[in-house]
Residue, then its C-alpha position, 0 to 999 in steps of 0.5 A: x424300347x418301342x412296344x407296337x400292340x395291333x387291334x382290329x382284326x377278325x372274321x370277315x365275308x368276302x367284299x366285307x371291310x376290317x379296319x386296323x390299328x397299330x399303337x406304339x408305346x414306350x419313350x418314343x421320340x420320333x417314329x419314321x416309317x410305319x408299315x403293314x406286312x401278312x403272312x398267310x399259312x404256308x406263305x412268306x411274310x409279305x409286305x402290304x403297305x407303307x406310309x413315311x412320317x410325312x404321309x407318303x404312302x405304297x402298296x402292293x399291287x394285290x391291295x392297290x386301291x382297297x386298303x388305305x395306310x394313314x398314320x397319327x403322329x401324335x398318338x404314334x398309331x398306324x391304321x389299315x383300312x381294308x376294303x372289299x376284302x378277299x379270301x386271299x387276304x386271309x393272312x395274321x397281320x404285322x404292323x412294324x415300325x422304324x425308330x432310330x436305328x431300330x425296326x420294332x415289329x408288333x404281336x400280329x392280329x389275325x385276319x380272316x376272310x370267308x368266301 
């Protein structure tokens, strides 16, 4: 069993930065792929952003080149960095994770963008 608790989320203005991080725990061995999705009030959850055990990482393109995935294999921790953020990234934030044959998904952190 993997438990994901995420941090870091908050108020922001638009053009304003939020870093966020994603620690598994639990007996883990080996975690594959690590991943960012949102879900914006009304919208379907949408994938963000994902980086492979080697650090091979994609975006969609609405982040392309203002959020940067990066992941620390020994502390099993994904992060977000997000940049030059947009009220249209207002969206509660999901970090999920591949582990065996199991995909764990953390509680959500909320990220607000004021314009």
């Amino acid at each position: 069993q993997v438990q994901l608790v995420e941090s870091g989320g908050g108020l922001v203005q638009a053009g304003g930065s939020l870093s966020l991080s994603c620690a598994a725990s639990g007996r883990i061995f080996r975690i594959n792929d690590m991943r960012w999705y949102r879900q914006a009030p009304g919208k379907q959850r949408e994938w963000v952003a994902g980086i492979t055990r080697g650090g091979r990482t994609n975006y969609v393109d609405s982040v392309q080149g203002r959020f940067t995935i990066s992941r620390d294999n020994a502390k099993n921790t994904v992060y977000l960095q997000m940049n030059s953020l947009q009220p249209a990234d207002t969206a509660v934030y999901y970090c999920t994770v591949d582990y065996g044959f199991n995909n764990y998904w953390g509680q959500g952190t909320q990220v607000t963008v004021s314009s």
